[in-house]
C-alpha positions as CSV (number, residue, x, y, z in Angstrom):
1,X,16.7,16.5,-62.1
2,X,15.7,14.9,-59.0
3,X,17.4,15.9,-55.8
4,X,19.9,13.7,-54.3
5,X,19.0,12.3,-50.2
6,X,21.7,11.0,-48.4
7,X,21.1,8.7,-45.4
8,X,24.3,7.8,-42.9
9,X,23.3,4.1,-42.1
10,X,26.4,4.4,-39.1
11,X,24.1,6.8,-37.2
12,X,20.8,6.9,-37.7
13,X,18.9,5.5,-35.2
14,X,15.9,4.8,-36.7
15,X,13.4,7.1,-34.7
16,X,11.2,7.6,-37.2
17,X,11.0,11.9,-36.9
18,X,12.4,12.5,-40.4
19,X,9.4,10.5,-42.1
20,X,7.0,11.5,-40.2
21,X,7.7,15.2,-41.0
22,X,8.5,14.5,-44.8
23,X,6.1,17.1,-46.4
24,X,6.7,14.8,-49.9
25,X,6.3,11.6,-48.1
26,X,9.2,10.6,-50.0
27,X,10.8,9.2,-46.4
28,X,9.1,6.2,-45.2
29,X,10.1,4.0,-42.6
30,X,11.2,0.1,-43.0
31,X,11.7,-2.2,-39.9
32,X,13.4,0.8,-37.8
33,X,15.2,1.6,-41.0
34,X,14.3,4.6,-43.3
35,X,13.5,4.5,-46.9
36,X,14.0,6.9,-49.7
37,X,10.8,6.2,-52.0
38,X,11.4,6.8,-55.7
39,X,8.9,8.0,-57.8
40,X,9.1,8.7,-61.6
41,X,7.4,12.6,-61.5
42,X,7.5,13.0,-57.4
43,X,10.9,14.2,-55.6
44,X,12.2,15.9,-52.7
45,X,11.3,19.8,-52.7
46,X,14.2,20.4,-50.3
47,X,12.1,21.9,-47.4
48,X,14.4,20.8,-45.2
49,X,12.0,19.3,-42.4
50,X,13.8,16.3,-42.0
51,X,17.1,17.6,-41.4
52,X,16.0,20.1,-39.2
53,X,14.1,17.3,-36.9
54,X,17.0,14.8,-37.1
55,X,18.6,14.1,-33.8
56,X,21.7,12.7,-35.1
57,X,22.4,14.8,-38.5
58,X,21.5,11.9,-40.4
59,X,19.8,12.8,-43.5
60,X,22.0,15.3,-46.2
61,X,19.9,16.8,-48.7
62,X,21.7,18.0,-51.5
63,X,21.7,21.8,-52.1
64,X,21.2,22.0,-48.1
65,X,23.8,22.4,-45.5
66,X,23.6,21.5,-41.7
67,X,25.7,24.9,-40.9
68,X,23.2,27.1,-42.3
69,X,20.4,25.0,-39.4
70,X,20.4,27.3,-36.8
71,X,19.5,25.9,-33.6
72,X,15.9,26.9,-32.5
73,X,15.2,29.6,-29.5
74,X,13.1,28.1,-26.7
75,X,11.6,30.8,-25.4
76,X,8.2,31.8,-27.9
77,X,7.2,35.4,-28.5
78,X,4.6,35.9,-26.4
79,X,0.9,36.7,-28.1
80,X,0.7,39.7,-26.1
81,X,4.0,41.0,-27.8
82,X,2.9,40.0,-30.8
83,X,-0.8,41.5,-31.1
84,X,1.1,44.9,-29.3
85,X,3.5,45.0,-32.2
86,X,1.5,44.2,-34.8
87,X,-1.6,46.4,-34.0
88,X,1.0,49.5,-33.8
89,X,2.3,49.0,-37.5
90,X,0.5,51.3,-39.9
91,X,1.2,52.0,-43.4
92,X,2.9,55.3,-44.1
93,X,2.5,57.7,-47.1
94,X,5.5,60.2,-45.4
95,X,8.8,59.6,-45.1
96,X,11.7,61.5,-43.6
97,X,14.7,62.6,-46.0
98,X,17.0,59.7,-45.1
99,X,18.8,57.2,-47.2
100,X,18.2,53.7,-45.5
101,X,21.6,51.7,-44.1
102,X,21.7,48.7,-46.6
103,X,22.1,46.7,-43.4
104,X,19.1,47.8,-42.2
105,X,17.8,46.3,-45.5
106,X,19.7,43.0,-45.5
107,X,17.5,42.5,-42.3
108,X,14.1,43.0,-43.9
109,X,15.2,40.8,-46.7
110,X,16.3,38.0,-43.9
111,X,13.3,38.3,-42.3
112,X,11.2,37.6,-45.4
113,X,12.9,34.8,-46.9
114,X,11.3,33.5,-43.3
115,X,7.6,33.7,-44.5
116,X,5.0,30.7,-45.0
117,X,5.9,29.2,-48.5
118,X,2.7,28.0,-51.1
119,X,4.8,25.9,-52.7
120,X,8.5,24.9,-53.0
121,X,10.7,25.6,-54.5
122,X,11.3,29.0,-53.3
123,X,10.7,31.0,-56.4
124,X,10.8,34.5,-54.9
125,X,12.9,37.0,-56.5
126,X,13.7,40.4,-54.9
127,X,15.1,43.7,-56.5
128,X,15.9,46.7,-54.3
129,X,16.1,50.2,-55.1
130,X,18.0,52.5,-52.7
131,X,19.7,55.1,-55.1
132,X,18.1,58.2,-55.8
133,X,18.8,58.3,-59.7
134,X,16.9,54.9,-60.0
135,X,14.3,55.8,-57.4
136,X,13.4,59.3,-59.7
137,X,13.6,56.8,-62.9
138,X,10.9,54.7,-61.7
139,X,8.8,57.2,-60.6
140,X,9.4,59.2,-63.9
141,X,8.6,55.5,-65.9
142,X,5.6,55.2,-63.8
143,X,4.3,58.6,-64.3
144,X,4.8,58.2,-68.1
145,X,3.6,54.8,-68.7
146,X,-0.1,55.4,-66.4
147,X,-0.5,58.3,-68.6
148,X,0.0,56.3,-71.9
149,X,-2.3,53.9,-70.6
150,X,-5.1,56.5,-69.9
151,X,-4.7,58.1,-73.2
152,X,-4.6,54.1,-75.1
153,X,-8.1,53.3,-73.1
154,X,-9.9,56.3,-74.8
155,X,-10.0,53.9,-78.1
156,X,-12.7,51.7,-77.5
157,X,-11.1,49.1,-79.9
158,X,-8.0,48.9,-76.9
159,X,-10.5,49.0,-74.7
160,X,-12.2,45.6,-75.8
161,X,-8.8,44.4,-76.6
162,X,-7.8,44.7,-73.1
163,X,-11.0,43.0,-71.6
164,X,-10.2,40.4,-73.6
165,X,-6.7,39.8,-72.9
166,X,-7.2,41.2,-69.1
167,X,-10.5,38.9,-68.5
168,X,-13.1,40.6,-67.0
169,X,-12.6,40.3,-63.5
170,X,-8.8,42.4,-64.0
171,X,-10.6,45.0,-67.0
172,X,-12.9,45.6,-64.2
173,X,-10.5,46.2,-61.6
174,X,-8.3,48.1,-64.0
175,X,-11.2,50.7,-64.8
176,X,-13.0,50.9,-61.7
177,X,-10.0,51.4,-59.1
178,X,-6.4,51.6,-61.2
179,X,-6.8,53.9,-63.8
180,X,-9.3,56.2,-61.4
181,X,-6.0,55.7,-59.4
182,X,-3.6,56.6,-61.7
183,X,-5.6,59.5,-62.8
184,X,-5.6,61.2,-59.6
185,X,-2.1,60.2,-58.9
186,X,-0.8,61.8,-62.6
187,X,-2.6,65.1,-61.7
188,X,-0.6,65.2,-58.4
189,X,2.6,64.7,-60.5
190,X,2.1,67.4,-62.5
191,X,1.5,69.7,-59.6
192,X,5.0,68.2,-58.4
193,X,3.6,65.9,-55.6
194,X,4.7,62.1,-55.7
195,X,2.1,60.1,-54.6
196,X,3.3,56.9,-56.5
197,X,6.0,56.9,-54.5
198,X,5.6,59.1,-51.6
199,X,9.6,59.6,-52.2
200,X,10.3,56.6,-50.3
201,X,14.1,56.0,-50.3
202,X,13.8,52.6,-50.9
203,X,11.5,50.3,-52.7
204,X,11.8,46.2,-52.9
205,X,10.3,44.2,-55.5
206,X,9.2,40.8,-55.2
207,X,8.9,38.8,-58.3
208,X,9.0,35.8,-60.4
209,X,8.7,33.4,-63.1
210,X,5.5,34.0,-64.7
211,X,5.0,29.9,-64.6
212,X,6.2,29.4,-61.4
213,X,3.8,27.4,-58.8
214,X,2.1,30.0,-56.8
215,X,4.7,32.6,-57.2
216,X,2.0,35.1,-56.6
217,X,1.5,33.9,-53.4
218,X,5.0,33.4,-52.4
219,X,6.0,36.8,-53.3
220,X,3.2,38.4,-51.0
221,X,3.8,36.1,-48.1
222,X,7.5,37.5,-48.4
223,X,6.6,41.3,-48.9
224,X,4.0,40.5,-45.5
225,X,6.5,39.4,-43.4
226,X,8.9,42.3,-45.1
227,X,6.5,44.6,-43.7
228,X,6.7,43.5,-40.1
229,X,10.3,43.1,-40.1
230,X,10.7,46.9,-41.6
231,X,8.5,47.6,-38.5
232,X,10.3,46.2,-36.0
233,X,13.6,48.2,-37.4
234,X,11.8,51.4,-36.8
235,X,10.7,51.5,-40.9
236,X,7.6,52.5,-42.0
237,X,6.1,50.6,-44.9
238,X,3.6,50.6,-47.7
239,X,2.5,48.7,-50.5
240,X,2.4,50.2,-54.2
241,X,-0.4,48.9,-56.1
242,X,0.3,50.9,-59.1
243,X,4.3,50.5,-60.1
244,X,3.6,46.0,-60.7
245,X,0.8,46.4,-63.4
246,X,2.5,48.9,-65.2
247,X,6.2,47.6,-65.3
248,X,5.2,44.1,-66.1
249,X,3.2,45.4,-69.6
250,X,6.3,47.6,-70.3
251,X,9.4,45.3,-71.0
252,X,11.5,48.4,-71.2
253,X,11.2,49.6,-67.7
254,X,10.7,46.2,-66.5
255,X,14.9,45.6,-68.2
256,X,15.6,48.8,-66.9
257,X,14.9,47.2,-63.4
258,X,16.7,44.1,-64.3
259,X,13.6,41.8,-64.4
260,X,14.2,39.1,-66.7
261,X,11.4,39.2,-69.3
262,X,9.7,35.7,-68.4
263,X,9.3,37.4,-64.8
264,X,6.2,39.5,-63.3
265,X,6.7,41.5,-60.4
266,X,3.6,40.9,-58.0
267,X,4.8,42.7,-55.1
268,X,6.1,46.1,-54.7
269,X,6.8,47.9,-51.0
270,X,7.9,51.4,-49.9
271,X,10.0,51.7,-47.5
272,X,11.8,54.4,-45.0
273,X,12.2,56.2,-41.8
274,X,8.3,57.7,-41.2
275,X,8.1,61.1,-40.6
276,X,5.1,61.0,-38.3
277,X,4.5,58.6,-35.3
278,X,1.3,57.4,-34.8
279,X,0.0,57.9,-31.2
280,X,-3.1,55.4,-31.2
281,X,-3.5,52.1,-33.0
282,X,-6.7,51.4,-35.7
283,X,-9.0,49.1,-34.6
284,X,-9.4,46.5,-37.6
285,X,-11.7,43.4,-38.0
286,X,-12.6,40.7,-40.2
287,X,-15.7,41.2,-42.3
288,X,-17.0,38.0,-40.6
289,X,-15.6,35.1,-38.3
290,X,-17.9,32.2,-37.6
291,X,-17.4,28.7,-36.8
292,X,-18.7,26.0,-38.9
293,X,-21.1,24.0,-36.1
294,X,-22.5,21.2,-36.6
295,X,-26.1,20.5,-36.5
């Protein structure tokens, strides 16, 4: 169903802004008079650019709402600021035992419904966990399921099964860094240390429709900006790469998280109060930078 644009003729004034910024191109100007250009598979993605440019309120997308346009700040964060925060965020493996105020969360969330979008529109999903009983369920499915896995990829029949279904690019990644992972990390469980975890008292999810445009992308660009929001809140943060592979091949846990089955989760952050403060920040690089000249 194509989305409805609605154009006051009483007080536009024909300026031109909303087309020019009309990331569809579906806005086009006429003789000082704009145009809503119909196309049979093509329609507006509800970005919003054109309202938020409008001088007069002119254009009404439907599903959007002029209220919910807050007006722009005109002072900039400065880079200085910027580079100073950013270099000073680290990813944390300890956290203090302290629930996190749900307000504190609402604000993270905010902040990454905020990031770069691949494609509209937005298709990013988010489940949080802040309870303790669903916090020790997910480790304990976690635990469980890596373990299952190690002991299925010791029959070389699931093993060329999985190449084949995994491609070879993910079987290699799965054998050469996840399972060596999950080994290590399933030993430490069974000496009572969580390192899947790291008993973070919170953990958001970030996922999707599996045939979503670039859901994968949208849901990392979200958990990114998540991450420097947490920051700025005084959170620390860090990224699981071992609770998405394993709760998108088990449809049980992945229910028990209320993930619809036609969903993956393709981001998965820690978060909580650290329990150690950092005194010096990393220096961190690029493996190259170079400018295309020409000759």
């Amino acid at each position: 169903m194509k989305t409805r644009i609605n154009i006051n003729p009483e007080t536009c004034i024909g300026c031109g802004l909303c087309a020019s910024v009309c990331s569809k191109k579906i806005l086009k100007m006429n003789h000082k008079r704009v145009e809503v250009v119909e196309y049979a598979d093509w329609s507006c993605c509800q970005c919003g650019l054109c309202m938020s440019i409008c001088p007069t309120r002119s254009i009404l997308i439907e599903g959007l709402n002029y209220n919910d346009f807050v007006t722009l700040p005109e002072n900039e964060v400065s880079f200085t600021n910027l580079e100073k925060m950013l270099s000073s965020r680290r990813s944390i493996r300890s956290f203090r035992d302290r629930g996190i105020e749900r307000e504190v969360l609402n604000k993270v969330i905010i902040a990454s419904a905020m990031s770069p979008i691949g494609a509209l529109p937005i298709n990013v999903q988010v489940m949080i966990l802040d309870e303790k009983k669903h916090l020790d369920e997910l480790y304990r499915d976690t635990v469980r399921c890596w373990n299952k896995m190690m002991q299925s990829m010791k029959n070389p029949i699931y093993r060329i099964i999985s190449r084949r279904i995994a491609g070879a690019n993910q079987y290699h990644a799965l054998t050469h860094h996840a399972l060596p992972s999950a080994r290590i990390c399933c030993e430490n469980a069974n000496n009572g240390k969580n390192v899947f975890t790291f008993n973070a008292p919170a953990v958001m999810i970030f996922h999707g429709s599996k045939l979503s445009v670039c859901v994968v992308e949208n849901c990392w660009l979200a958990a990114s900006y998540a991450t420097i929001a947490a920051h700025s809140l005084g959170l620390g943060s860090i990224f699981s790469g071992m609770i998405p592979p394993i709760v998108n091949m088990n449809k049980e846990v992945k229910r028990k998280l209320g993930i619809p089955d036609e969903n993956n989760i393709y981001s998965c952050l820690l978060l909580g109060y650290p329990a150690v403060e950092f005194k010096r920040k990393i220096p961190r690089k690029h493996k190259e930078v170079m400018y295309l000249n020409k000759f």
